[in-house]
C-alpha positions in Angstrom: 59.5 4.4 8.6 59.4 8.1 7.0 55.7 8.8 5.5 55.1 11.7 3.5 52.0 13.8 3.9 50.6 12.7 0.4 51.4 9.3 1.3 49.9 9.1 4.1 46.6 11.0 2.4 46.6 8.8 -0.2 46.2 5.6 1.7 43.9 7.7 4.2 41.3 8.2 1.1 42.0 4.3 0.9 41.0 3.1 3.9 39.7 6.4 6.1 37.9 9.0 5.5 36.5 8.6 7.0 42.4 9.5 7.7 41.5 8.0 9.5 38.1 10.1 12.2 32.7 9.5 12.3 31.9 7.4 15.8 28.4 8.2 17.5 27.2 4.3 16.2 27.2 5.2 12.7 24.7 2.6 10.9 25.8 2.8 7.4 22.6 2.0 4.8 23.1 0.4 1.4 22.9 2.8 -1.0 20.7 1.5 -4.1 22.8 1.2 -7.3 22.3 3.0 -10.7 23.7 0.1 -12.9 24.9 -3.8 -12.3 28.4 -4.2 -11.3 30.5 -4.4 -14.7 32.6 -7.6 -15.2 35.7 -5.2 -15.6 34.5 -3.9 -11.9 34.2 -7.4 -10.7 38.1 -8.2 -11.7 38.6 -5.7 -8.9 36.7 -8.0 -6.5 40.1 -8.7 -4.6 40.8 -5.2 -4.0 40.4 -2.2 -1.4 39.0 -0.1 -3.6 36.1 -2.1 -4.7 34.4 -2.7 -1.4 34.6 1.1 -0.4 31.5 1.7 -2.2 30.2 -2.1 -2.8 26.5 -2.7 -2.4 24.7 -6.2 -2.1 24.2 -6.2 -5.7 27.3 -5.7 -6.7 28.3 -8.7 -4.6 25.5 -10.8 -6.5 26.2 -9.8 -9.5 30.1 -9.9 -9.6 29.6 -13.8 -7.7 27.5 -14.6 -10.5 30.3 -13.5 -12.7 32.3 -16.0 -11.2 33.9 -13.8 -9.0 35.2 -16.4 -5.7 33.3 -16.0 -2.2 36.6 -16.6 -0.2 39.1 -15.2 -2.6 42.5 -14.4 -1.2 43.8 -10.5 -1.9 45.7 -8.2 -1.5 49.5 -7.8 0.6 47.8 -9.6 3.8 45.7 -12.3 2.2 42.0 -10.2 3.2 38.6 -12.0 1.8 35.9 -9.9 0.3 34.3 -10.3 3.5 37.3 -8.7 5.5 37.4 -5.4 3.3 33.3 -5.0 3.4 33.6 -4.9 7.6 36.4 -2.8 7.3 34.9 -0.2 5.2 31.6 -0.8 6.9 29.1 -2.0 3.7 26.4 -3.7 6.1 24.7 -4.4 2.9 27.5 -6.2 0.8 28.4 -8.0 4.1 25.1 -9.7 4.8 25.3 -10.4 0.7 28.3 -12.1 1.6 27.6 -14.3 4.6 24.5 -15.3 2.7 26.2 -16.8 0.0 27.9 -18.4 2.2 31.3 -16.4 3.1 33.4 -17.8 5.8 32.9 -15.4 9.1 36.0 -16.4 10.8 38.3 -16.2 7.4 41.8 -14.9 9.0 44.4 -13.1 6.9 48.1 -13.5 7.1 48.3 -11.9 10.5 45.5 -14.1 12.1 42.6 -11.5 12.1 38.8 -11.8 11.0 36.5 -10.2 9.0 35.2 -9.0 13.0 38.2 -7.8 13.8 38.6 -4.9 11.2 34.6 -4.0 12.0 35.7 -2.9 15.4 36.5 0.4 13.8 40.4 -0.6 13.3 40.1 1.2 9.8 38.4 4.3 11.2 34.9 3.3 10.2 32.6 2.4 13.5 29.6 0.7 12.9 27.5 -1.0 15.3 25.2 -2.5 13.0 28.5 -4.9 10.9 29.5 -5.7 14.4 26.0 -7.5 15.3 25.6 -8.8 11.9 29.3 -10.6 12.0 28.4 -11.7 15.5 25.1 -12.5 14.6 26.5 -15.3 11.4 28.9 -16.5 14.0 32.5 -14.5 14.3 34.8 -15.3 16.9 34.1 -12.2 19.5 38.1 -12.0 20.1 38.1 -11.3 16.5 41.7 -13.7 16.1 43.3 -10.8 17.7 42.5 -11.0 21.4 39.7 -9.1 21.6 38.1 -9.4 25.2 34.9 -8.5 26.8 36.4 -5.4 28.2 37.5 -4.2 24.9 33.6 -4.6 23.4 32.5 -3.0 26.2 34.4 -0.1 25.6 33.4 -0.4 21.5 29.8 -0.6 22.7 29.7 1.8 24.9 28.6 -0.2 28.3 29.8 2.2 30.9 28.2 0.4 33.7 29.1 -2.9 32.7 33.0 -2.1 32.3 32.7 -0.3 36.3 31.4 -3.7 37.3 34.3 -5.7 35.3 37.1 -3.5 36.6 35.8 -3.6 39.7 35.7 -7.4 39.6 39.5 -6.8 38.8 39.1 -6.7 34.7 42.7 -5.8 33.9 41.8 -2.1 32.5 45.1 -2.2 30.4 44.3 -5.4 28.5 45.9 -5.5 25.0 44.7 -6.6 21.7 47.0 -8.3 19.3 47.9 -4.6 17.9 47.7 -3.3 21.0 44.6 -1.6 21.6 43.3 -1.1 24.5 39.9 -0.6 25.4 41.3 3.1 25.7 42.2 3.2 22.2 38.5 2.0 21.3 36.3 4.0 24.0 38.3 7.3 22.3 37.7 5.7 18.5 34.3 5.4 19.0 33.8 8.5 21.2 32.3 7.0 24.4 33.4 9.9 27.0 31.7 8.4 29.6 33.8 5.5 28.9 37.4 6.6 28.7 36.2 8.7 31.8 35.2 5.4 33.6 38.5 4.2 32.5 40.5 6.9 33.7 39.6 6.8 36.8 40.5 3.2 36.9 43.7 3.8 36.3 44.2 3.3 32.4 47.5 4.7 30.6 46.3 7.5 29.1 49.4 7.7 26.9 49.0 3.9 26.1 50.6 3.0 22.7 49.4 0.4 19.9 51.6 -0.8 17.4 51.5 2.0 14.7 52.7 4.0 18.2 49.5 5.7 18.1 47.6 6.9 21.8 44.0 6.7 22.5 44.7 10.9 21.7 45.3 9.8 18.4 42.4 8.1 18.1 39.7 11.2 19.4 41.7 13.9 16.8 41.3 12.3 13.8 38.2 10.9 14.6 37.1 15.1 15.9 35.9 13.3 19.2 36.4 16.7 21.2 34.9 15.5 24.6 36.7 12.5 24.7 39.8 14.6 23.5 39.3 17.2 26.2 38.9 14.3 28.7 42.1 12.3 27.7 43.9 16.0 27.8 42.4 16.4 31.5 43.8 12.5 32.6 47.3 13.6 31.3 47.5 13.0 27.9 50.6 13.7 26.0 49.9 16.1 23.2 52.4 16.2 21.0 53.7 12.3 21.0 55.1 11.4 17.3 53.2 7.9 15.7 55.4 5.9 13.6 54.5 8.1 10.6 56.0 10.9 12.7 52.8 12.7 13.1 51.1 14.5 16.1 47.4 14.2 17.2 47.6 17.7 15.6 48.2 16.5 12.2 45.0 14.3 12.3 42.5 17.2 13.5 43.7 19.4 10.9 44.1 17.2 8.1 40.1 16.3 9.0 39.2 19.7 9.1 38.4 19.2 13.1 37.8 22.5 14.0 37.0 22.3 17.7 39.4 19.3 17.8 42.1 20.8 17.1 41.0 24.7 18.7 41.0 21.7 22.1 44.5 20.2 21.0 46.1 23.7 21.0 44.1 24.8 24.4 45.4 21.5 25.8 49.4 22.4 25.3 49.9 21.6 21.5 52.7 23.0 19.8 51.2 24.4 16.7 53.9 24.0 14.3 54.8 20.8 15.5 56.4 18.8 12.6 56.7 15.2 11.2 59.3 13.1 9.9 58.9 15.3 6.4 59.1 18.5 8.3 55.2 19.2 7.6 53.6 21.2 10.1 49.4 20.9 10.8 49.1 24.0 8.6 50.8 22.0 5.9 48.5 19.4 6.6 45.4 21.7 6.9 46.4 22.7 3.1 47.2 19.7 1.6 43.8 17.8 1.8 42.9 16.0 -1.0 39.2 17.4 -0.3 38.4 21.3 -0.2 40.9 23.0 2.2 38.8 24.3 5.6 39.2 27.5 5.3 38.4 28.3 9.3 41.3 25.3 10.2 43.8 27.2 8.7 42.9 30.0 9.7 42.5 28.8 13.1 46.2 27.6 13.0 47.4 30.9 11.9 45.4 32.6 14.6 47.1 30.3 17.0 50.5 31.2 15.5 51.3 29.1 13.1 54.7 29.4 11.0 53.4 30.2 7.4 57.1 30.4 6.2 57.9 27.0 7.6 58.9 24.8 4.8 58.5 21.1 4.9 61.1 18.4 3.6 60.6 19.8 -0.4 61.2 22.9 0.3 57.3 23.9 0.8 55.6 26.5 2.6 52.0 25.9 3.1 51.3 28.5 0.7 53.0 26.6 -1.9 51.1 24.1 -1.5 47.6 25.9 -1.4 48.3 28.0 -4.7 48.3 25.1 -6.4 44.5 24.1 -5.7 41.8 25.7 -7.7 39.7 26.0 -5.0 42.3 28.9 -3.3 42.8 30.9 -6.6 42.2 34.4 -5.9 40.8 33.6 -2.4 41.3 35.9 0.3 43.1 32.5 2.8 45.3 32.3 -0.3 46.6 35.9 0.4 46.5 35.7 4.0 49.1 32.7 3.6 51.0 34.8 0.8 51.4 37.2 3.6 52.2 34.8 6.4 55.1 33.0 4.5 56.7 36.8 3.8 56.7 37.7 7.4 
């Protein structure tokens, strides 16, 4: 499926931004709120949006609104209690198992609340995963989630030797197919993938969005693990199904010494995606303040500033149009690039 680069931004300041990084066991705290939640904010109760920011309150007041505990939303059928683990509000998730929300609630493709809190949206928190497992949730998480695959989300290096060596099979696949791989480079556990390297994992392992543990260790700017996966073999430049490199990711974050390892490691620099954008159109196309050293970094590493994605763009036609470039001296060093 073709996915432009604003596409894929916008649903990445959906559901990442965490696109999508963040991992050294972030506990994320409630943050107090200024006001009650509005009744107009509770008719969002069913929605993505609402539980990026939702606090405990909010889920008492909106419930004493009316709003439903189990409520059904959204394309896949997600409970409140599925979007607050996926965006990681410990707060409004205890708020919601205490009025009584129902831990092992699967959506329309037979995943939990538990499931998503194992950092499948790009936010890693140990603290939701103790307090699902804590109410109750199903540890495979309805997606065949295994021991080895929490051990690699956790972080227990010794424990996985002992498993493997007990004959653990080090590939084992979720129901998206992630491997514990995928999760010891999304949650940044060298020591880990290393472990798991030497056993013998496929370093260029897939999942379903086509995505490698690589993936996972760019966006989330995870440079050790990203070195280490380079070292075991790893692919650089393999497209994911939106057509984007592991390149893309780190400079769309505004990974500096992510991306800096990426190019080291054999990355082609103006290596493009199903819309013809290359990282440096990526790197200036951020919906948050362009990093300035990123794109110079790409340009120091060769980048193409006349390359022109599939509308005809360079990346300086993209960056003129932020107020945050006018006049700026990257502005004119693009300017220049594109008229080489």
């Amino acid at each position: 499926m073709t996915t432009s680069l604003s596409t894929l931004l916008t649903a990445q300041s959906c559901f990442a931004a965490r696109l999508v990084l963040s991992v050294a066991l972030i506990a994320l705290a409630p943050v107090a709120p200024t006001q009650a939640a509005s009744p107009s904010k509770c008719e969002e109760w069913t929605k993505m949006n609402f539980w990026r920011d939702a606090t405990a309150a909010d889920v008492r007041d909106c419930l004493a609104t009316g709003a439903k505990i189990n409520a059904r939303g959204g394309k896949w059928g997600w409970t409140p209690l599925h979007y607050a683990a996926f965006w990681g509000r410990t707060a409004a998730t205890q708020a919601l198992l205490d009025a009584g929300a129902e831990v092992n609630a699967k959506n329309e493709h037979g995943l939990t609340p538990l499931y998503y809190a194992t950092g499948s949206g790009g936010v890693t928190s140990v603290e939701i995963l103790d307090t699902l497992l804590d109410a109750g949730a199903d540890p495979s998480g309805g997606g065949g989630l295994t021991v080895l695959h929490f051990d690699a989300i956790r972080g227990r290096t010794a424990a996985l030797r002992t498993r493997i060596s007990e004959g653990a099979d080090i590939n084992v696949a979720a129901l998206t197919l992630m491997t514990p791989l995928h999760y010891a480079a999304l949650w940044g556990h060298t020591a880990v993938v290393e472990a798991l390297l030497d056993g013998d994992a496929k370093v260029d392992v897939r999942n379903k969005s086509n995505m490698t543990p690589l993936y996972y260790a760019a966006w989330k700017g995870h440079t050790a693990v990203l070195k280490a996966l380079l070292d075991g073999g790893a692919e650089a430049d393999v497209p994911d199904n939106r057509g984007w490199a592991p390149l893309h990711y780190a400079a769309v974050k505004g990974h500096l010494a992510a991306m800096k390892a990426l190019l080291d490691g054999g990355a082609e620099v103006d290596v493009r995606n199903e819309e013809d954008e290359t990282p440096l159109h990526a790197a200036v196309s951020t919906f948050h303040n362009v990093n300035v050293e990123v794109v110079n970094a790409l340009l120091d590493g060769g980048a193409d500033g006349a390359a022109r994605n599939g509308n005809g763009e360079t990346p300086f036609d993209i960056a003129r149009k932020k107020s945050q470039l006018k006049g700026s001296a990257l502005l004119r060093r693009l300017n220049e690039a594109r008229l080489r």
